[in-house]
N, CA, C and O atoms as a GROMACS GRO file, in nm:
protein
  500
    1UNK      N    1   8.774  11.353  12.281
    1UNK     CA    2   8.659  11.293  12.217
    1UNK      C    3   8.535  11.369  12.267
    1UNK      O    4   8.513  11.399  12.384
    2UNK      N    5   8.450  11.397  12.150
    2UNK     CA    6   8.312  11.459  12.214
    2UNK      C    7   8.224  11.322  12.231
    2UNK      O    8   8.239  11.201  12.244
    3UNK      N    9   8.092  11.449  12.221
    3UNK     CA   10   7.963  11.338  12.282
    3UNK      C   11   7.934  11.305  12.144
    3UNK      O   12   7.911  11.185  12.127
    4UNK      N   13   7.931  11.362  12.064
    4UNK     CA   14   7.910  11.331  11.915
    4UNK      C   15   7.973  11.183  11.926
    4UNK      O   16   7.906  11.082  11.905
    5UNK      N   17   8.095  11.181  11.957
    5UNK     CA   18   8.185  11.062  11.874
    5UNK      C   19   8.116  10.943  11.970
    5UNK      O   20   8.119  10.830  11.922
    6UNK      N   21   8.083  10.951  12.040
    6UNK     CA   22   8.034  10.862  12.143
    6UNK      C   23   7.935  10.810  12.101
    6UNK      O   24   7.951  10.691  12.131
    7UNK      N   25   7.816  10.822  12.037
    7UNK     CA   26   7.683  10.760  11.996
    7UNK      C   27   7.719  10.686  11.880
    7UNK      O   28   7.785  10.708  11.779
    8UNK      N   29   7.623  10.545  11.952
    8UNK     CA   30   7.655  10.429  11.903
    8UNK      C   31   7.650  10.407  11.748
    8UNK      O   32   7.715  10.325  11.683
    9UNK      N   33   7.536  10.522  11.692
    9UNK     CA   34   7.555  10.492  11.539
    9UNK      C   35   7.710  10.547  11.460
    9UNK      O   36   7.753  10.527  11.347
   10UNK      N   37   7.767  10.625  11.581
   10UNK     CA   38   7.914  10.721  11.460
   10UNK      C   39   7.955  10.627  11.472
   10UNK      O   40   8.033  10.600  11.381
   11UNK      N   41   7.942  10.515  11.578
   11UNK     CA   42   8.058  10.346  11.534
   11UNK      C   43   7.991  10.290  11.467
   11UNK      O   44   8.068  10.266  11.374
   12UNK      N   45   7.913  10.255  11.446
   12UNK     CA   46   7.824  10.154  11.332
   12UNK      C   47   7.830  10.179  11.223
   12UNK      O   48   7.822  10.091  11.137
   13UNK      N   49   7.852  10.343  11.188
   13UNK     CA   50   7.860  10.404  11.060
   13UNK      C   51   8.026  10.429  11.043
   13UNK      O   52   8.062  10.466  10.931
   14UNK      N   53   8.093  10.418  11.109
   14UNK     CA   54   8.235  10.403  11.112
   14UNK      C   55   8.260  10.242  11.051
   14UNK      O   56   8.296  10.224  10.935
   15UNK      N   57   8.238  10.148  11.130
   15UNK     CA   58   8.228  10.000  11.095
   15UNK      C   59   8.208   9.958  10.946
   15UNK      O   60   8.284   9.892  10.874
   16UNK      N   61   8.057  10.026  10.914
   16UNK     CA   62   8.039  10.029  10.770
   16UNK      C   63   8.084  10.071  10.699
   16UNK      O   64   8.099  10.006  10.595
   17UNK      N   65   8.142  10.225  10.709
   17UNK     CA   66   8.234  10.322  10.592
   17UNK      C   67   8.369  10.181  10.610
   17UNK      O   68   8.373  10.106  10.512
   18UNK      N   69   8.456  10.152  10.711
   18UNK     CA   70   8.563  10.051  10.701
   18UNK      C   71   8.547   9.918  10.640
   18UNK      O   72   8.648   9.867  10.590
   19UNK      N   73   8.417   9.843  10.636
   19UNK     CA   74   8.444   9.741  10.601
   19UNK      C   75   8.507   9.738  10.484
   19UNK      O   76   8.613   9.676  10.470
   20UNK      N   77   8.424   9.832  10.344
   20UNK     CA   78   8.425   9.824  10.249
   20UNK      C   79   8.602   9.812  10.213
   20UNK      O   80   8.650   9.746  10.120
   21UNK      N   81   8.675   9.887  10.307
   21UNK     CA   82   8.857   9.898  10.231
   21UNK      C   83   8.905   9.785  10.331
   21UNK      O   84   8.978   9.703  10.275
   22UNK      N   85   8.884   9.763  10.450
   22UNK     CA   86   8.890   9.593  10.476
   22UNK      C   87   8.852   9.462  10.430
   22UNK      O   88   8.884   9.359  10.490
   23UNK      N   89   8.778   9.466  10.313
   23UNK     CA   90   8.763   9.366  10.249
   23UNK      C   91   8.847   9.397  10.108
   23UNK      O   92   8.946   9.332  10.072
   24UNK      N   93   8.784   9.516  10.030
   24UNK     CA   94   8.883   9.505   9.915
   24UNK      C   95   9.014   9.504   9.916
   24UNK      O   96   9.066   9.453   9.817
   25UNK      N   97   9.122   9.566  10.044
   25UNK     CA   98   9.216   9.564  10.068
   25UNK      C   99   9.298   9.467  10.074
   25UNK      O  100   9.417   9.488  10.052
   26UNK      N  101   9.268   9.383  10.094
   26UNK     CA  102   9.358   9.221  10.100
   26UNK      C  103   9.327   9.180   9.946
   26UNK      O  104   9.412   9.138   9.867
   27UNK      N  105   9.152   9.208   9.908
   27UNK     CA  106   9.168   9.095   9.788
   27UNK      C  107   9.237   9.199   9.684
   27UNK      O  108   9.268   9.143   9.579
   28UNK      N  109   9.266   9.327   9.688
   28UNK     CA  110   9.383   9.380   9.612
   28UNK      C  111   9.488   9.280   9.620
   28UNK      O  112   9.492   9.211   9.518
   29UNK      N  113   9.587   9.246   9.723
   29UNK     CA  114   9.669   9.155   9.758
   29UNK      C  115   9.656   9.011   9.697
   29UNK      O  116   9.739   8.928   9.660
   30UNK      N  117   9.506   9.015   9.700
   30UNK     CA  118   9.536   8.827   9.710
   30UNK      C  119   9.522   8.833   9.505
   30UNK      O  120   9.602   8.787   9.424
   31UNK      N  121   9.417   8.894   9.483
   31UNK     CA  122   9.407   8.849   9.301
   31UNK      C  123   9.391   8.979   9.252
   31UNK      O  124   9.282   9.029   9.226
   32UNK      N  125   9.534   9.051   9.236
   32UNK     CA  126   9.537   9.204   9.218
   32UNK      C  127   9.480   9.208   9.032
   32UNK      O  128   9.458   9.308   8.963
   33UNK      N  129   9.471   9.080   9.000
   33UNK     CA  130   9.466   9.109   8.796
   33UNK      C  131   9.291   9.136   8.832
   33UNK      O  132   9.232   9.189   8.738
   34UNK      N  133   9.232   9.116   8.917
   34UNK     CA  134   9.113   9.155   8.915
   34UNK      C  135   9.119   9.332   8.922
   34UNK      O  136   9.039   9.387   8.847
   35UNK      N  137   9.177   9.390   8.977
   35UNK     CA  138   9.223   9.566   8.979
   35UNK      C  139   9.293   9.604   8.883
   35UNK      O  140   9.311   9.721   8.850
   36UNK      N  141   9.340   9.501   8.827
   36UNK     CA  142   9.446   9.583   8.698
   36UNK      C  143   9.409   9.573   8.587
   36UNK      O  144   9.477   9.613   8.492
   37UNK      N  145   9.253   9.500   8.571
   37UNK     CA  146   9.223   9.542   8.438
   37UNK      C  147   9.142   9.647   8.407
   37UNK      O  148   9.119   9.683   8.292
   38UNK      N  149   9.091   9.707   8.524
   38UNK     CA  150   9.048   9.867   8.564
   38UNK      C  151   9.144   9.952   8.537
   38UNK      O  152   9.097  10.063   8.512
   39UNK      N  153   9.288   9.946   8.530
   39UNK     CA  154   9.342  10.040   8.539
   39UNK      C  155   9.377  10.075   8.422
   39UNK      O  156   9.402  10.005   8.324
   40UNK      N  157   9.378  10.220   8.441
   40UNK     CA  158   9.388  10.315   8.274
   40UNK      C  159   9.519  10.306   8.213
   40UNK      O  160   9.609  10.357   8.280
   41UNK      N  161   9.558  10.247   8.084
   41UNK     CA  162   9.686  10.236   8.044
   41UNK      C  163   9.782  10.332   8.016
   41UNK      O  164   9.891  10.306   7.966
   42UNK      N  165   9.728  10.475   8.056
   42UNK     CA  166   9.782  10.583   8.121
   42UNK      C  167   9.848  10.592   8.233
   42UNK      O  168   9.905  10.689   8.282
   43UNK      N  169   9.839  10.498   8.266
   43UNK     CA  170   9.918  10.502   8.438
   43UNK      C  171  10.034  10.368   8.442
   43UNK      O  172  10.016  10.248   8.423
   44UNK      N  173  10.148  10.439   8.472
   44UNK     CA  174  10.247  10.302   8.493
   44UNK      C  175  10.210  10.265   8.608
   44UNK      O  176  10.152  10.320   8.703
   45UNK      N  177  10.267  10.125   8.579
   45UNK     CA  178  10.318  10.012   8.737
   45UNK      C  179  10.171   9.978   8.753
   45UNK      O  180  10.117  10.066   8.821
   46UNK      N  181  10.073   9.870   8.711
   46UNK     CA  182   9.968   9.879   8.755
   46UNK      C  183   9.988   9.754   8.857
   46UNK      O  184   9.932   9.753   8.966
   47UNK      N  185  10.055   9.669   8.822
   47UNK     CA  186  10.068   9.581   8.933
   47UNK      C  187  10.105   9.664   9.112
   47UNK      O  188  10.036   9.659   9.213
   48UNK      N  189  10.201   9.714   9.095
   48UNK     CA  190  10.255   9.820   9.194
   48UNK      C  191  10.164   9.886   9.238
   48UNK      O  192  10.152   9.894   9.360
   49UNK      N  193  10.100   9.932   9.178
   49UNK     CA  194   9.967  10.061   9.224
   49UNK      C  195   9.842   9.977   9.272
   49UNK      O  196   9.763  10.033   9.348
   50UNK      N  197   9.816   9.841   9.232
   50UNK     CA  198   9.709   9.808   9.304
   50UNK      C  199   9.738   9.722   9.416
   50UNK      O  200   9.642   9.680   9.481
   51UNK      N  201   9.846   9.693   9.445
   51UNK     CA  202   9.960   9.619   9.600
   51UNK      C  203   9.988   9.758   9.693
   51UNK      O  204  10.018   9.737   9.811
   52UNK      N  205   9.981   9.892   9.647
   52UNK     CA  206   9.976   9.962   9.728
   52UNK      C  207   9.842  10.023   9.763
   52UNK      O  208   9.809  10.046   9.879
   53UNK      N  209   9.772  10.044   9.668
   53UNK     CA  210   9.643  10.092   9.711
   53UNK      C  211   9.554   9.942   9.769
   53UNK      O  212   9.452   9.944   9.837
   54UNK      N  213   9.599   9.866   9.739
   54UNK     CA  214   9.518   9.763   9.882
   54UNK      C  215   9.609   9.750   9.982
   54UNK      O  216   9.588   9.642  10.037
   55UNK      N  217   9.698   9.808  10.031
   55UNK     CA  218   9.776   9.817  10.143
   55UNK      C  219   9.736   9.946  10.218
   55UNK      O  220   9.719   9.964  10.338
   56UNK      N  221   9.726  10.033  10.109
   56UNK     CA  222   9.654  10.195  10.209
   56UNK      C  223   9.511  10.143  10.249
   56UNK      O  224   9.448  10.175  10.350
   57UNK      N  225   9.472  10.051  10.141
   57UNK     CA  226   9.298  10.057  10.240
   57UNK      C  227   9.284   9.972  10.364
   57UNK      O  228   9.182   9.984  10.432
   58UNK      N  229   9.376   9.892  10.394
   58UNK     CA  230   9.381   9.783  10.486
   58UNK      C  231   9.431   9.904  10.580
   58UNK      O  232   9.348   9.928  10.668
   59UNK      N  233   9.555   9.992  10.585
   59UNK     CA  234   9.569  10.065  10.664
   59UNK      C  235   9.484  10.179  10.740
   59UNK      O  236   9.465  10.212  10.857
   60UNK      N  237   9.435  10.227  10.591
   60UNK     CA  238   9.287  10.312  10.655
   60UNK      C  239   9.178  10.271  10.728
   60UNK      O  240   9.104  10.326  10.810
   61UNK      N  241   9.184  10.168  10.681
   61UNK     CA  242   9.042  10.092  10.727
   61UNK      C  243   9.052  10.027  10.912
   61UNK      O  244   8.966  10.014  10.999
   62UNK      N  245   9.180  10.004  10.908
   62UNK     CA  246   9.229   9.978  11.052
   62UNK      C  247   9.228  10.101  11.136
   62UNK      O  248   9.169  10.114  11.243
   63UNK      N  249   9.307  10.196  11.070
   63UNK     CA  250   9.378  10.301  11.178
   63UNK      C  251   9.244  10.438  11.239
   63UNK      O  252   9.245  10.534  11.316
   64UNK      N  253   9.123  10.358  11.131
   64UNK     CA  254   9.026  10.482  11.161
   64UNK      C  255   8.940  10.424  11.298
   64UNK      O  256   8.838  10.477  11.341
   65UNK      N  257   9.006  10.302  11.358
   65UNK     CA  258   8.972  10.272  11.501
   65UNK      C  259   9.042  10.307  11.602
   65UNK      O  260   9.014  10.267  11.715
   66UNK      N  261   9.129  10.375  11.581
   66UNK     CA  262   9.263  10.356  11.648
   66UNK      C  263   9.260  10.531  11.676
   66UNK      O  264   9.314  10.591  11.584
   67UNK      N  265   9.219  10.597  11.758
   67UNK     CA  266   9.159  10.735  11.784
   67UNK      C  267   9.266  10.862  11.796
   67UNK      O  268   9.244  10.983  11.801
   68UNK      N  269   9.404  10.780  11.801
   68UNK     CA  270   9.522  10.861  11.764
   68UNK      C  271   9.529  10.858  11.654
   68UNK      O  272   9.589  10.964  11.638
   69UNK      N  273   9.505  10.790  11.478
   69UNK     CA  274   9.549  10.772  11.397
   69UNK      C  275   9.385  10.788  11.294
   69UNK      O  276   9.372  10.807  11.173
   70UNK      N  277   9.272  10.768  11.409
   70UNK     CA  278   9.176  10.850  11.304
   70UNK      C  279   9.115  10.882  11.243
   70UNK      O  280   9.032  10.835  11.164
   71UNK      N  281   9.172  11.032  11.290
   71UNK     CA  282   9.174  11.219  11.206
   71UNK      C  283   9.270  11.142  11.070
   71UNK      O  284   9.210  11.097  10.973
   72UNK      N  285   9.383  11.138  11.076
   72UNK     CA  286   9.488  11.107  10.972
   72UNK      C  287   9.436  11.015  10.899
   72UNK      O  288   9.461  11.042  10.781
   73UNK      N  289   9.348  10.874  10.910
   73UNK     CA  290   9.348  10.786  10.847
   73UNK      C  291   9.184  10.795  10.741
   73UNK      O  292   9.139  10.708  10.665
   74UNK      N  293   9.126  10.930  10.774
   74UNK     CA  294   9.022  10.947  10.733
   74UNK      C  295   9.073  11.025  10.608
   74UNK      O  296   9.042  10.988  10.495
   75UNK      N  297   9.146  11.127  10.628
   75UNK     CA  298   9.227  11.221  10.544
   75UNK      C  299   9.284  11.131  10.467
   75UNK      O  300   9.272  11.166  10.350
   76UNK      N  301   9.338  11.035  10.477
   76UNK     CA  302   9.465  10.930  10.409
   76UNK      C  303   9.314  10.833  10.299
   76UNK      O  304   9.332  10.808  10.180
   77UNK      N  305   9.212  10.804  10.354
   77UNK     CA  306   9.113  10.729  10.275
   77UNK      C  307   9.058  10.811  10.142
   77UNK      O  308   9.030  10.774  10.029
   78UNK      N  309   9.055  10.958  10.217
   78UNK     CA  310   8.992  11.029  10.080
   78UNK      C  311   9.094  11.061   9.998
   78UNK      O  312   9.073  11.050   9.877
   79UNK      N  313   9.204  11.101  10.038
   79UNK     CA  314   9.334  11.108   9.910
   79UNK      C  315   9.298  10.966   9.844
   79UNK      O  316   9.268  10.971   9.724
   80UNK      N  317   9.298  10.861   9.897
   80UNK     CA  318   9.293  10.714   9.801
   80UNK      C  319   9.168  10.680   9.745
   80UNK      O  320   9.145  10.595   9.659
   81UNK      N  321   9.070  10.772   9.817
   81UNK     CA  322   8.992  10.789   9.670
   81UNK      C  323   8.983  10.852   9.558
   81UNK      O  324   8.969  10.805   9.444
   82UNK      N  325   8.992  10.984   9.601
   82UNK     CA  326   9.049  11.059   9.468
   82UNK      C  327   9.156  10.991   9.354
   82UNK      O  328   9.164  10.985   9.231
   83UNK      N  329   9.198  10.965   9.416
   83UNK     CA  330   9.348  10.860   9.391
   83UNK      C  331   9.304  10.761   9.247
   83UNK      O  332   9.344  10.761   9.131
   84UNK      N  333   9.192  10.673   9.327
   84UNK     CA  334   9.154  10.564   9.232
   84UNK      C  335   9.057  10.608   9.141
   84UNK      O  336   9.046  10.544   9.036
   85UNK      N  337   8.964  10.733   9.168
   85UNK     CA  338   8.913  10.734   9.080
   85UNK      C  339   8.897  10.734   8.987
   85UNK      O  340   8.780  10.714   8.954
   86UNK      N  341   8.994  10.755   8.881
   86UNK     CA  342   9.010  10.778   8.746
   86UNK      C  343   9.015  10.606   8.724
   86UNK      O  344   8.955  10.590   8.617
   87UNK      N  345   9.048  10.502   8.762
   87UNK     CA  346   8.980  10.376   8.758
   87UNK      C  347   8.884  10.324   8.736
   87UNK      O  348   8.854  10.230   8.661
   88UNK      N  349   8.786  10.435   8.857
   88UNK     CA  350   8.619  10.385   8.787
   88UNK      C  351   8.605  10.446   8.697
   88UNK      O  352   8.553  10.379   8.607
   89UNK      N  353   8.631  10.576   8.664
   89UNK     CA  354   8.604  10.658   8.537
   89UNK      C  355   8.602  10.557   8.394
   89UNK      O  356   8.514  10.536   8.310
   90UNK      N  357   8.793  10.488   8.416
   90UNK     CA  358   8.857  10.419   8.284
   90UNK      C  359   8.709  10.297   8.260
   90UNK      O  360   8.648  10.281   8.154
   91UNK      N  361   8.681  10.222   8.395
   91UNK     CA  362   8.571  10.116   8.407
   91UNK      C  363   8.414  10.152   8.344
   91UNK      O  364   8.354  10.070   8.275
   92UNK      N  365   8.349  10.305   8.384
   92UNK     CA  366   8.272  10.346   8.297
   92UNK      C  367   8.259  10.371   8.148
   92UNK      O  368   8.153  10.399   8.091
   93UNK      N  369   8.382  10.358   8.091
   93UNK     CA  370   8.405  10.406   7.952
   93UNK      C  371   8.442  10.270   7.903
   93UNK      O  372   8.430  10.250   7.782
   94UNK      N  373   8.484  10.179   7.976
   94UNK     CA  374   8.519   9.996   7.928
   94UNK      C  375   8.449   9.912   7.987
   94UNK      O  376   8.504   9.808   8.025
   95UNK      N  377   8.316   9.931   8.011
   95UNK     CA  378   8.212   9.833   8.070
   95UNK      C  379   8.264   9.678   8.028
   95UNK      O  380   8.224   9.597   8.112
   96UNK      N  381   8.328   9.626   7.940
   96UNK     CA  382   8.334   9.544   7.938
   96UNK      C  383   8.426   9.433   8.013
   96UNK      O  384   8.446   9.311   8.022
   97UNK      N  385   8.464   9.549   8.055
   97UNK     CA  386   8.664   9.465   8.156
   97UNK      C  387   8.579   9.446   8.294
   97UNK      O  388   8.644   9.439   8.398
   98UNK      N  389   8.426   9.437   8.300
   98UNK     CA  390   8.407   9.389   8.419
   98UNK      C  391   8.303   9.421   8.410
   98UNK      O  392   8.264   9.528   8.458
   99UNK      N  393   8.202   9.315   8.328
   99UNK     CA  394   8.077   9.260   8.308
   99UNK      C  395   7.980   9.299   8.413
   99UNK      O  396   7.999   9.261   8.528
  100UNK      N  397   7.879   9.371   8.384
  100UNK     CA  398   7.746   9.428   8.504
  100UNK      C  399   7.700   9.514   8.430
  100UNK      O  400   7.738   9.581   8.334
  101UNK      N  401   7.573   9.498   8.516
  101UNK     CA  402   7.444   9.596   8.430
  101UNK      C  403   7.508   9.760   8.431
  101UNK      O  404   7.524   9.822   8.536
  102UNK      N  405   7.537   9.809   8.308
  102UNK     CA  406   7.567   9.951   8.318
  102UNK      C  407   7.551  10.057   8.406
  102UNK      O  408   7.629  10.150   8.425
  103UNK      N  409   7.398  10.027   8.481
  103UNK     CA  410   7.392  10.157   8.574
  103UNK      C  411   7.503  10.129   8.689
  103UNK      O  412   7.576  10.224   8.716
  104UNK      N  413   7.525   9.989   8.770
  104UNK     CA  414   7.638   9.970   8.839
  104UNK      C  415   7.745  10.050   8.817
  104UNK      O  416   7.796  10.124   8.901
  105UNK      N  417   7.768  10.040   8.740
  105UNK     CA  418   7.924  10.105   8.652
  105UNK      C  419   7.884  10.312   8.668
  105UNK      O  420   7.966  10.398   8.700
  106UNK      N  421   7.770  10.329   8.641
  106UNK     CA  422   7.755  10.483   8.628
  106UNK      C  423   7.711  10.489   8.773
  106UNK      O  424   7.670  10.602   8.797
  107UNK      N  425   7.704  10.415   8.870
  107UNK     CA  426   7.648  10.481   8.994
  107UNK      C  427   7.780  10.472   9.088
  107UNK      O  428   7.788  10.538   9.191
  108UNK      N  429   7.860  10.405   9.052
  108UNK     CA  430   8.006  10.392   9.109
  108UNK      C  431   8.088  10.573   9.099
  108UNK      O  432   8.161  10.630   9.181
  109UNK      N  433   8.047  10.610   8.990
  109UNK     CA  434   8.105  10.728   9.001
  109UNK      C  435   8.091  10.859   9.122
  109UNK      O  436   8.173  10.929   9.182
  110UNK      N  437   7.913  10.847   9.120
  110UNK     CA  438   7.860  10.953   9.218
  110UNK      C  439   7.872  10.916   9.386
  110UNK      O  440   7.844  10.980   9.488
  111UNK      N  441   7.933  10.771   9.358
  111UNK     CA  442   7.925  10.685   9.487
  111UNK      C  443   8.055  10.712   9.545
  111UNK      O  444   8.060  10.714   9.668
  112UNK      N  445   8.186  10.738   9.462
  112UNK     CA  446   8.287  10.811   9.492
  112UNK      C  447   8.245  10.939   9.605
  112UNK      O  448   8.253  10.945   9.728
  113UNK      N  449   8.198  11.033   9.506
  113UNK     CA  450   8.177  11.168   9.565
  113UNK      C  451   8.097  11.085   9.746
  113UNK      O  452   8.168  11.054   9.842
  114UNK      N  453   8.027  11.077   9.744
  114UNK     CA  454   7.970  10.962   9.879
  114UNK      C  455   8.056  10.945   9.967
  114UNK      O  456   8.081  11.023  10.059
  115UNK      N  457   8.128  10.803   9.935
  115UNK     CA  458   8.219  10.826  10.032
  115UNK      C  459   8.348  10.894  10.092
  115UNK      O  460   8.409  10.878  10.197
  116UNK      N  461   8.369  10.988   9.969
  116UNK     CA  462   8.488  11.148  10.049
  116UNK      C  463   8.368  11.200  10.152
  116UNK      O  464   8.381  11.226  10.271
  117UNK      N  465   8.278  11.204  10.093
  117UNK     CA  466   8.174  11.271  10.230
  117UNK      C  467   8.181  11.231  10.340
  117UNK      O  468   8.204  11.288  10.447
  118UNK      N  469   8.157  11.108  10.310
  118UNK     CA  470   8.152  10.976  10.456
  118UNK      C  471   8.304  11.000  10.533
  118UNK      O  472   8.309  11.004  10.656
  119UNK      N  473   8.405  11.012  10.461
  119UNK     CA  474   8.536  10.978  10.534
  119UNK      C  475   8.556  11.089  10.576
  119UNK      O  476   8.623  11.088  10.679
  120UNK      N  477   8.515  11.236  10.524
  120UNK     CA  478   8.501  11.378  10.570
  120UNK      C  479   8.462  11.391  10.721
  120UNK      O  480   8.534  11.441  10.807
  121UNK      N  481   8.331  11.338  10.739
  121UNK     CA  482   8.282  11.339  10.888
  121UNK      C  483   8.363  11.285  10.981
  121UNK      O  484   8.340  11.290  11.102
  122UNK      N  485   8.466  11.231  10.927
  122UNK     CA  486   8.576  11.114  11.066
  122UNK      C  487   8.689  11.233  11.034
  122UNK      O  488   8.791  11.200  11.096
  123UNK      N  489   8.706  11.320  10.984
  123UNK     CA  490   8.845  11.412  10.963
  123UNK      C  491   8.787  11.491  11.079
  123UNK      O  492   8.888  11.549  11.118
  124UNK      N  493   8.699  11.527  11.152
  124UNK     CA  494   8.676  11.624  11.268
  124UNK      C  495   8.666  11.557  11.365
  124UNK      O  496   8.627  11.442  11.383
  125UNK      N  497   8.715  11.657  11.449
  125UNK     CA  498   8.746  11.616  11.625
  125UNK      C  499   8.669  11.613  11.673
  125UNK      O  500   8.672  11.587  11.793
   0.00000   0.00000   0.00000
């Protein structure tokens, strides 16, 4: 561990990049038809795919405290974003499968690119 990793904001800003897949991560689990009407009818198994992708974020979101697991679990968050994105994409083009002021919906996209950035800075030693 450097001195970098040591100052109190890379945990605060660690804390914050995690909450976000510690909270959606379970409620994937708990009321997954809220995720599956995002999903593009291009893609099989949507039930399946949103029980696993709220299982990777609960995992990511844990293991990026866990200083053996991370390097790996930062790497493992941005694959699952890339991953989902074509979700928000399908959600920008069907504003209606989940009611909000449009720019919400178009700022979700660039907000992607955001947090691969964010989870980028936890992939170095």
């Amino acid at each position: 561990m450097n001195f970098f990793n040591q100052l109190p904001w890379y945990t605060i800003g660690k804390v914050i990049f995690a909450a976000p897949f510690l909270i959606s991560g379970p409620t994937h689990l708990i009321r997954p038809q809220l995720f599956m009407k995002i999903m593009p009818p291009y893609l099989p198994w949507h039930y399946q795919l949103v029980i696993i992708s709220g299982i990777f974020e609960i995992i990511g979101g844990v293991c990026l405290f866990i200083p053996s697991l991370s390097h790996a679990a930062a790497w493992g968050l941005i694959a699952l974003l890339i991953a989902i994105f074509p979700a928000n994409i399908y959600l920008y083009q069907h504003q209606e499968l989940l009611p909000a002021p449009p720019i919400l919906h178009l700022l979700r996209l660039p907000l992607q690119g955001v947090l691969i950035a964010w989870a980028y800075a936890y992939t170095r030693t």
